[in-house]
Structure formats: C-alpha cells, structure tokens
C-alpha positions in Angstrom: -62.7 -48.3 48.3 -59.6 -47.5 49.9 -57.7 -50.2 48.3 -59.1 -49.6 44.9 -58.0 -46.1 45.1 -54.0 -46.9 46.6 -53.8 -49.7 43.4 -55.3 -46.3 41.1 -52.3 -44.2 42.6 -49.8 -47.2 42.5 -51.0 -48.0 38.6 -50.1 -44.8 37.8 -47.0 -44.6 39.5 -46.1 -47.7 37.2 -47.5 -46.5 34.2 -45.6 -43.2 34.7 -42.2 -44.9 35.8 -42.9 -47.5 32.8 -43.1 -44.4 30.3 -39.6 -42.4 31.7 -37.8 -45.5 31.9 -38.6 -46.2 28.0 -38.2 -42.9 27.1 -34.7 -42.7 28.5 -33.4 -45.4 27.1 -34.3 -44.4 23.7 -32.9 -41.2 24.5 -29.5 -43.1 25.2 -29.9 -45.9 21.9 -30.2 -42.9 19.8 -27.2 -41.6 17.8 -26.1 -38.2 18.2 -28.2 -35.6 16.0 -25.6 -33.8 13.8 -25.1 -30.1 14.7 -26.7 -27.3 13.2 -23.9 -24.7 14.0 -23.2 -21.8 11.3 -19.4 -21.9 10.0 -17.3 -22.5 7.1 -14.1 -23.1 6.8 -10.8 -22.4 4.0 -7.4 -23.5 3.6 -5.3 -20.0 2.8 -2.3 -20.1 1.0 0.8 -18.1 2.4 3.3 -16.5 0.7 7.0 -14.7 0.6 8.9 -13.3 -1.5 12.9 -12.1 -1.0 14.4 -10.2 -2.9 18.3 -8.9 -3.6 19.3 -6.1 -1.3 19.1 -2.3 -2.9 23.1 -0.7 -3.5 23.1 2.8 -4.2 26.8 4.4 -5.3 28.1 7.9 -5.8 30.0 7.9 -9.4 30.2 12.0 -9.1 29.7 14.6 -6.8 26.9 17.7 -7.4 29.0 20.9 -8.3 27.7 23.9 -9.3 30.5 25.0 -11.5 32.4 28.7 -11.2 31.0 32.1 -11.0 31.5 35.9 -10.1 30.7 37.3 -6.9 26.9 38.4 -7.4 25.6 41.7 -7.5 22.2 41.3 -6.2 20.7 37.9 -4.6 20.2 35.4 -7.4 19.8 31.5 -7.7 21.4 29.3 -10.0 19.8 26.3 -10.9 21.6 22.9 -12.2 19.2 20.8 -14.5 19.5 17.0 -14.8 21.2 17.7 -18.5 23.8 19.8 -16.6 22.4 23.2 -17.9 23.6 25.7 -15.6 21.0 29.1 -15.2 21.0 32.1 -13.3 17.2 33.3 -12.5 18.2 37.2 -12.8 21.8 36.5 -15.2 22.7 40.3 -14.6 23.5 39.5 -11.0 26.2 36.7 -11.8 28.3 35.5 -14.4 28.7 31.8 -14.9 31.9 30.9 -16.3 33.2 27.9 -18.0 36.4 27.6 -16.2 37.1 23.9 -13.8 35.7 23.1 -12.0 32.8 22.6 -14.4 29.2 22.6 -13.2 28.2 18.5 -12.7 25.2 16.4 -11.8 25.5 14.2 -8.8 25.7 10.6 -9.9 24.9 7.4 -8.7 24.7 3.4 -9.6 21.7 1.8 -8.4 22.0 -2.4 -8.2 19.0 -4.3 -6.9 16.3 -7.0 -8.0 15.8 -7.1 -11.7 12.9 -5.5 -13.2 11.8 -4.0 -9.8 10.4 -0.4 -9.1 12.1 2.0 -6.8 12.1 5.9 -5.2 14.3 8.2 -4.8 13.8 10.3 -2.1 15.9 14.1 -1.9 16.1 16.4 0.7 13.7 18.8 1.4 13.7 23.0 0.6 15.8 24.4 3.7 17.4 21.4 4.8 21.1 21.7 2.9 23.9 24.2 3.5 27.2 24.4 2.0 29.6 26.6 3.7 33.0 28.4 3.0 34.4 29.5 6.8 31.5 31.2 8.4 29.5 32.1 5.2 26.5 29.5 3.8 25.0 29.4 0.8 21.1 27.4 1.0 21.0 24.1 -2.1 16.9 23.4 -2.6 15.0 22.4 -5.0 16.5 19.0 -5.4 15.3 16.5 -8.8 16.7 13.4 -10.0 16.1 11.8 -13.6 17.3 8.3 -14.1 18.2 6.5 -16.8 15.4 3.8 -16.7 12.4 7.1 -17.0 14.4 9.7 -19.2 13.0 12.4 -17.9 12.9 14.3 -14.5 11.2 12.4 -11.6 11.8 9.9 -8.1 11.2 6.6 -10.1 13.1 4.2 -11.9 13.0 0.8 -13.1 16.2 -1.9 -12.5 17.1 -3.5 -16.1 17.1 -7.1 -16.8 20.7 -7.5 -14.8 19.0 -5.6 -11.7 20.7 -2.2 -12.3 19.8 1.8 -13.4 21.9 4.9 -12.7 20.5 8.7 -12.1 21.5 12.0 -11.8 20.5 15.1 -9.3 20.3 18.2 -10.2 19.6 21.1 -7.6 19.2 25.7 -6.9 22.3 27.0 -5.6 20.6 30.8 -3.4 23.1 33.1 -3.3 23.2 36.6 -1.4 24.5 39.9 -2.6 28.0 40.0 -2.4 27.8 36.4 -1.8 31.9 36.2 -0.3 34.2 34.5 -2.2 35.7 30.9 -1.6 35.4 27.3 -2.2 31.5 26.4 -0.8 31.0 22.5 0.1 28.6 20.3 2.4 26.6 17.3 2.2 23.2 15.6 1.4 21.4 12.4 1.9 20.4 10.7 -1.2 17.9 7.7 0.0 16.4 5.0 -2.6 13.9 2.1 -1.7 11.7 -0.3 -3.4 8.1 0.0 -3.7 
C-alpha cells in the first residue's frame, strides 16, 4: 500500500513536471503578441520666415510755428494737415511769420506689403524748454500715407516703403515767457 501510494505521489509529480515543461516551451516558440499601447504619432512641419529690417528717418522736425505771448493758459494744437488751432484763440495770436508751424516727418523702409505701428509718447512725458521755462507737448497722432487718415498703422508699398507725419498740443501758461522753446521725442515703429 505504501508503494502504491509513493508511485501515486511520484505520477503526479511527473504528470505535473510533464505539463510546466510543455507549457514553457510554448510560452518561449510563441512570437511576441503585438502591443496594445494607446498613442499616435505626426510628422509637424516647421517654419521661418525673415524679413528686411524696419528703417525709420526724420525728413522734418515738429514745429509749432510763431505766436504772441498768451494772455491766459491756452493750448495749441498741430493737426496732421498742419492746421494750427488755439483751444481759447483770445488768449494767443498765431502768426504766419517763419518759422511756419510743421508736421514731424518721417520715411519708413521695411518688407514690402507688411503691417506696422507707430508708437508716440504718452500725455506728460515731453517738455520743451527755453532757459528755465517749459512748455508740456501731448496729445501726440500720426497719419501716414498708406491709411490717409489719423492713426498708428500703416502699410509698406510694393517697394517696402510709407512715410507719415505727427502732429501734437503745445500747453502753454499765462504769460508764457518769451524765447525759442525746443526738446525731443521718441518716435518708435515696429511690425506686427
């Protein structure tokens, strides 16, 4: 009885054995499953573009012409078509003697056909002086030649150039002292 039940245990042992060793080796001949994994893939395209450098070129200065010495505070504003206006005209006189009011002008050479901004100074940002005494320039616009009419934007022709002109407010005080005013502003343009 004890024999029959060691060859039992050792048939079992061999069947079991039998079974692993087959199911191992099938496990090995078998070629790899393909995978299941979720992703996609794209070629992209990149892309550059270069373009000519922006030039920007004073042709003419911003003046705001001649006038009296005011009798009460007053602005006088400079339009792109170089119209001269006093806001209250019984404080100043504007005369047509030189120097004659004038737009700021400028050349603009770039990229043909492309876009680009003007950018002006902001309201209490410019002074021109004479000695010790200033005189506050705001209200800055620019028209160019591309838009015809009073904006920051212009288009470059066919040849990659446009031209524009500034206009400004010229704020000045009672009794505003008499002299020869000047000073500066930044004039910026970019593409966009």
């Amino acid at each position: 009885m004890i024999t029959l039940n060691i060859h039992k245990r050792f048939l079992k042992l061999l069947f079991s054995t039998t079974v692993l060793c087959l199911c191992f080796n099938f496990s090995i001949a078998q070629p790899p499953l393909p995978s299941h994994s979720n992703t996609a893939q794209v070629q992209s395209q990149i892309n550059a573009t270069v373009v000519t450098a922006l030039t920007l070129s004073e042709t003419q200065a911003l003046h705001f012409g001649t006038m009296s010495v005011p009798t009460g505070a007053v602005e006088v504003s400079l339009s792109t078509l170089t119209y001269r206006q006093a806001s209250i005209p019984a404080n100043i006189q504007l005369f047509n003697l030189a120097p004659v009011p004038a737009n700021a002008a400028y050349t603009v050479s770039g990229s043909a056909g492309a876009l680009y901004a003007i950018s002006l100074p902001p309201d209490n940002t410019v002074t021109i002086t004479e000695g010790a005494n200033p005189m506050h320039v705001d209200s800055f616009i620019a028209k160019t030649a591309s838009a015809g009419v009073d904006g920051l934007t212009g288009i470059l022709d066919g040849s990659g150039n446009d031209s524009f002109v500034v206009g400004a407010t010229l704020k000045l005080l009672n009794a505003q002292p008499v002299g020869t005013y000047t000073g500066t502003f930044d004039v910026t343009i970019n593409y966009y």
